[in-house]
C-alpha positions as CSV (number, residue, x, y, z in Angstrom):
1,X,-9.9,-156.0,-110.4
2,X,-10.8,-153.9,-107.4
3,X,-14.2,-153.2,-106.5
4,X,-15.7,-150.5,-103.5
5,X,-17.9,-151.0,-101.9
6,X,-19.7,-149.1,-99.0
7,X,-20.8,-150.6,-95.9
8,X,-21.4,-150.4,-91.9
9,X,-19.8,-152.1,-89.3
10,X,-21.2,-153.1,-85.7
11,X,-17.9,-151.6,-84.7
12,X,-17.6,-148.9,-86.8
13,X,-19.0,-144.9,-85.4
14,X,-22.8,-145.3,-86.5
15,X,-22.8,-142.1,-88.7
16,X,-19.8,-142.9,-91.4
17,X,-19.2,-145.2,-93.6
18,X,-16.5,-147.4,-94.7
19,X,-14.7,-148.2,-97.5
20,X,-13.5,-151.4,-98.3
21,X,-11.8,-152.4,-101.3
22,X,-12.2,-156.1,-102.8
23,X,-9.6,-158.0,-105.0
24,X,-12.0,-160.0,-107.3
25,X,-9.2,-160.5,-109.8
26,X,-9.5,-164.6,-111.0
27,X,-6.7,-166.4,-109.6
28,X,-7.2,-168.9,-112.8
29,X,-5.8,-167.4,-116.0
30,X,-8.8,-169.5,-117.8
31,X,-10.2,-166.9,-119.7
32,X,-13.6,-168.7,-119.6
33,X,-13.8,-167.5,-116.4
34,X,-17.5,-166.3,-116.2
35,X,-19.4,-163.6,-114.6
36,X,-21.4,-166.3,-111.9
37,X,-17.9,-167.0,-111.2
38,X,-17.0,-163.0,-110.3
39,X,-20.3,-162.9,-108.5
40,X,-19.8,-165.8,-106.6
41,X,-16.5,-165.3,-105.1
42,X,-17.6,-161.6,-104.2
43,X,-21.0,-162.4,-102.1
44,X,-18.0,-165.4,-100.6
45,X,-16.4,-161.8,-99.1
46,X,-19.4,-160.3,-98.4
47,X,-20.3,-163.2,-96.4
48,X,-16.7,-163.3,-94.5
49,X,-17.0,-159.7,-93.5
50,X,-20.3,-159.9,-92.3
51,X,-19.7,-163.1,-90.3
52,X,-16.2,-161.3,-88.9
53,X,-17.0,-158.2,-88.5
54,X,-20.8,-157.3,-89.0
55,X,-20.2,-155.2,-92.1
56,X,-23.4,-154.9,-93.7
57,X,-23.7,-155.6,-97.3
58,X,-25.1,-153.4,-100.2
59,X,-28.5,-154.6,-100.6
60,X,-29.7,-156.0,-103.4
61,X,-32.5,-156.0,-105.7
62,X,-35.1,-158.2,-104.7
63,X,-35.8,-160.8,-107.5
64,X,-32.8,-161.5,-107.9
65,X,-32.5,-162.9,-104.3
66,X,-33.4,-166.6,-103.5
67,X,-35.7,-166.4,-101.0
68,X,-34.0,-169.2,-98.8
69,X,-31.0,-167.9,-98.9
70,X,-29.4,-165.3,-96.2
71,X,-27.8,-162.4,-97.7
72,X,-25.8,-161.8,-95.5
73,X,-24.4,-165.0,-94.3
74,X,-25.6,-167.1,-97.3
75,X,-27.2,-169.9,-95.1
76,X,-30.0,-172.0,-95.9
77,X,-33.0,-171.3,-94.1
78,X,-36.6,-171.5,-95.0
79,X,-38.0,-169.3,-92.7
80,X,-35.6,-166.8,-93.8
81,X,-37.2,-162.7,-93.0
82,X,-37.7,-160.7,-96.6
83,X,-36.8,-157.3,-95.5
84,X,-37.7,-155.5,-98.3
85,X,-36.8,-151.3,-99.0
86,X,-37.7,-148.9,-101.3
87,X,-34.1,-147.6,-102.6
88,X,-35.7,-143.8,-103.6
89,X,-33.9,-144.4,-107.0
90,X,-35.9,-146.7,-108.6
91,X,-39.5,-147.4,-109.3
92,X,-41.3,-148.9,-106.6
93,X,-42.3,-151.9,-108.6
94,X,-38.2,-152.5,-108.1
95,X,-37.6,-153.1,-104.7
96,X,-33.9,-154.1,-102.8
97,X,-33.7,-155.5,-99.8
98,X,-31.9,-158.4,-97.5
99,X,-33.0,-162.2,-96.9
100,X,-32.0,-162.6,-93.6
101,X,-31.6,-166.5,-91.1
102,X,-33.0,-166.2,-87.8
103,X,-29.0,-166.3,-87.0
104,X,-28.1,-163.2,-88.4
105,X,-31.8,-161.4,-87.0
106,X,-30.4,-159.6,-84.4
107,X,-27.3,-158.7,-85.4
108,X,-28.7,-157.0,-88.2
109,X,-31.5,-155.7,-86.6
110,X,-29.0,-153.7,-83.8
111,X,-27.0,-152.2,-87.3
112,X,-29.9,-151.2,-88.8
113,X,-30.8,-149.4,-85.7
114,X,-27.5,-147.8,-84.9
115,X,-27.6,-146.5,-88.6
116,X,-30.9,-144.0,-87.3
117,X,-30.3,-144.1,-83.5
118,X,-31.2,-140.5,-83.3
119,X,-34.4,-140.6,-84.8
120,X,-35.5,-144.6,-83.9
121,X,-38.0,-144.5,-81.2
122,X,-40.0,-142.2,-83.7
123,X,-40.0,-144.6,-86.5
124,X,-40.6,-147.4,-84.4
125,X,-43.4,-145.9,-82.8
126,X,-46.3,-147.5,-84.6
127,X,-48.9,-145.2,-83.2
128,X,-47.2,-142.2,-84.9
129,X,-48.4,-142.2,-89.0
130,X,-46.4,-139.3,-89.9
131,X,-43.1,-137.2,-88.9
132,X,-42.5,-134.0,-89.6
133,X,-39.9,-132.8,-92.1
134,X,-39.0,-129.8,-94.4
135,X,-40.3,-129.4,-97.9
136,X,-37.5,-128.8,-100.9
137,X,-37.4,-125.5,-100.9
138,X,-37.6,-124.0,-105.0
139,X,-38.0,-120.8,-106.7
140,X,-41.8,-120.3,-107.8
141,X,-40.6,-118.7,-111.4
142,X,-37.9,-121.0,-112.1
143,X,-38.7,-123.8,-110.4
144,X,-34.8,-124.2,-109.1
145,X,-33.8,-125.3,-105.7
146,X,-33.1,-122.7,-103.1
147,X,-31.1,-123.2,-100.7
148,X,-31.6,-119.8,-98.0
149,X,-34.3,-118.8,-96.1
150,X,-37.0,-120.8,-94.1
151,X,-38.3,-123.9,-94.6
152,X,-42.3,-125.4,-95.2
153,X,-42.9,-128.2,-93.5
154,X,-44.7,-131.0,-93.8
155,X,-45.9,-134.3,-92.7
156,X,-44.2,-137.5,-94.4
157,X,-44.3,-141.0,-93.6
158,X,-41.1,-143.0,-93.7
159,X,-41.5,-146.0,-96.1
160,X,-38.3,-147.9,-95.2
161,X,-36.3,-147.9,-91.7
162,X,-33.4,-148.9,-94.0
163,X,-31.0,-145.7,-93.8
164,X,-29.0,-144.7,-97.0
165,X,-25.6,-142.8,-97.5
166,X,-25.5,-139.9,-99.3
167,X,-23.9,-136.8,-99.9
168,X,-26.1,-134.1,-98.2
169,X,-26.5,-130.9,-100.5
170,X,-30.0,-130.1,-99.3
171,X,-28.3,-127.0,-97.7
172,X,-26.1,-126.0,-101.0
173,X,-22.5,-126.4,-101.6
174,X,-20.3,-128.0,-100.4
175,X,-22.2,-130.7,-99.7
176,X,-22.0,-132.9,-96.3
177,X,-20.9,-136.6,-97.0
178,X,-21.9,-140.0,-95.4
179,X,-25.2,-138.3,-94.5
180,X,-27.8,-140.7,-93.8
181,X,-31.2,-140.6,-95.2
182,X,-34.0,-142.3,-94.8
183,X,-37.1,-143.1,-97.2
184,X,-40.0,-141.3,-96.9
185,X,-43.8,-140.2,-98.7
186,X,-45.9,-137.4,-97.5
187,X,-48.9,-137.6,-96.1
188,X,-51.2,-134.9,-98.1
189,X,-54.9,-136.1,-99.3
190,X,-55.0,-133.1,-101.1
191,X,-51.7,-133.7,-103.8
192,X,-50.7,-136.5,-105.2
193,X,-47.6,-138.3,-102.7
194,X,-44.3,-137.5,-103.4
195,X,-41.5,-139.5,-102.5
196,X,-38.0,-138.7,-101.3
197,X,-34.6,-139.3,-99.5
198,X,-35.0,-137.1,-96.2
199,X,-31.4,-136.2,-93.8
200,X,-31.8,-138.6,-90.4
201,X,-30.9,-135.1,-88.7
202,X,-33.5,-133.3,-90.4
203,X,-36.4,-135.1,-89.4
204,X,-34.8,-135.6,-85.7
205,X,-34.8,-131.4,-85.6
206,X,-38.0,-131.3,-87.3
207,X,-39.4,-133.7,-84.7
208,X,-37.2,-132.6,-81.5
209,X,-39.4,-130.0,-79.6
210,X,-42.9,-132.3,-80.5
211,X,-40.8,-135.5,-78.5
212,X,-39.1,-133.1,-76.1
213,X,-41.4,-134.7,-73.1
214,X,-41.0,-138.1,-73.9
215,X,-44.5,-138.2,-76.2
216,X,-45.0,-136.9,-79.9
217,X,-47.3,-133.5,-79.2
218,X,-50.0,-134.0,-82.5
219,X,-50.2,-130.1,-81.7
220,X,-46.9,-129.3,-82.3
221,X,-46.6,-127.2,-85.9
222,X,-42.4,-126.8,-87.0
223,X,-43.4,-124.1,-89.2
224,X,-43.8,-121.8,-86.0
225,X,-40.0,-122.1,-85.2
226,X,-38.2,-123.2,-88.3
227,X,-36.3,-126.2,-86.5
228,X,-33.9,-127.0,-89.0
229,X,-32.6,-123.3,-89.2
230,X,-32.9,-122.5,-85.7
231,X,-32.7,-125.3,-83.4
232,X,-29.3,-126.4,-82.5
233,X,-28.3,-129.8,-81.0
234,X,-25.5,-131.7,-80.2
235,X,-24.2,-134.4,-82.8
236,X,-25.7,-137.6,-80.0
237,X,-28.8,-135.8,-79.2
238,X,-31.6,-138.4,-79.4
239,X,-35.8,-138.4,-79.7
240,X,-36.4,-140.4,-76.7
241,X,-40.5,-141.8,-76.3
242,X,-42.4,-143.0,-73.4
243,X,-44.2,-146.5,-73.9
């Protein structure tokens, strides 16, 4: 039995994915041979690529995990980091995420970063609380998505660095695939929060010309200039932020 999976490598280009197929088919013809067993042998791959070739895993959901054990290299260690996600997908009481040994730390934490490295020094910036990025643009009849004209935009605060990838068809059909998205809530004390996958290149456009001098400009409003339909860039453009 073959199963794909999706994953990123250290030495893969930072905005596609991979696909790697897995033969998980039992070498034993004992037909007891039991699910654990499946599981078991496939994490044993997961581990080998990650250790080989720092392909990260699918993450997983979170009480299911023991919480001494790496996910990604599946050593012991008690003072293993929880990093914990909010897929987007699920309810929030459901969360996925990694155990990871001080070992595997850095390598994962140099992935993770690749995954957004257009956008990072904004999220990591913990004196910025919100990003800009656009509203889903629908039809005030109908409700339906609409896909032409300008965008609203709004302030949202990323939940999760953790980047997923999707197919993007926030601009209509066709849509764009191995798009990653990242996490995020808005910040309105007027409406109750809404949640939702954002494009990494959206928020980097939405955000560009409020970074441009090295500092996030507060001032700066996106609805002025439409970035996402106006402002064009060049696929390693990056937000760069004084310290």
């Amino acid at each position: 039995m073959l199963v794909r999976t999706r994953s990123t490598s250290i030495c893969s280009n930072t905005l596609n994915d991979d696909d790697y197929d897995y033969d998980i088919t039992p070498i034993s013809n004992d037909y007891h041979f039991t699910a654990t067993q499946y599981s078991n042998r496939y994490e044993i791959y997961e581990y080998s690529e990650w250790k080989q070739y720092g392909i990260l895993p699918s993450p997983k959901n979170f009480n299911t995990l023991n919480e001494c054990l790496c996910s990604l290299c599946g050593r012991e260690d008690e003072n293993a980091i929880h990093y914990k996600y909010f897929s987007g997908f699920t309810h929030e009481s459901e969360q996925l995420g990694f155990n990871i040994c001080s070992l595997c730390k850095i390598k994962f934490e140099v992935i993770i970063k690749n995954r957004a490295e257009m956008i990072w020094d904004l999220l990591d910036n913990k004196n910025i609380t919100y990003v800009w990025a656009p509203r889903t643009r629908r039809d005030p009849i109908t409700n339906q998505r609409v896909y032409h004209g300008p965008y609203t935009y709004e302030k949202w605060r990323p939940i999760s660095n953790y980047v997923s990838y999707m197919t993007d068809s926030t601009k209509g059909y066709p849509g764009k695939e191995n798009t990653p998205f990242i996490f995020c809530s808005t910040e309105n004390q007027y409406e109750q929060n809404v949640s939702k996958l954002i494009p990494v290149v959206d928020i980097l456009k939405s955000n560009y010309n409020a970074c441009k001098f090295g500092k996030f400009d507060a001032t700066y409003d996106p609805n002025i200039d439409d970035p996402v339909n106006t402002l064009e860039l060049s696929p390693d453009d990056k937000i760069m932020l004084c310290y």
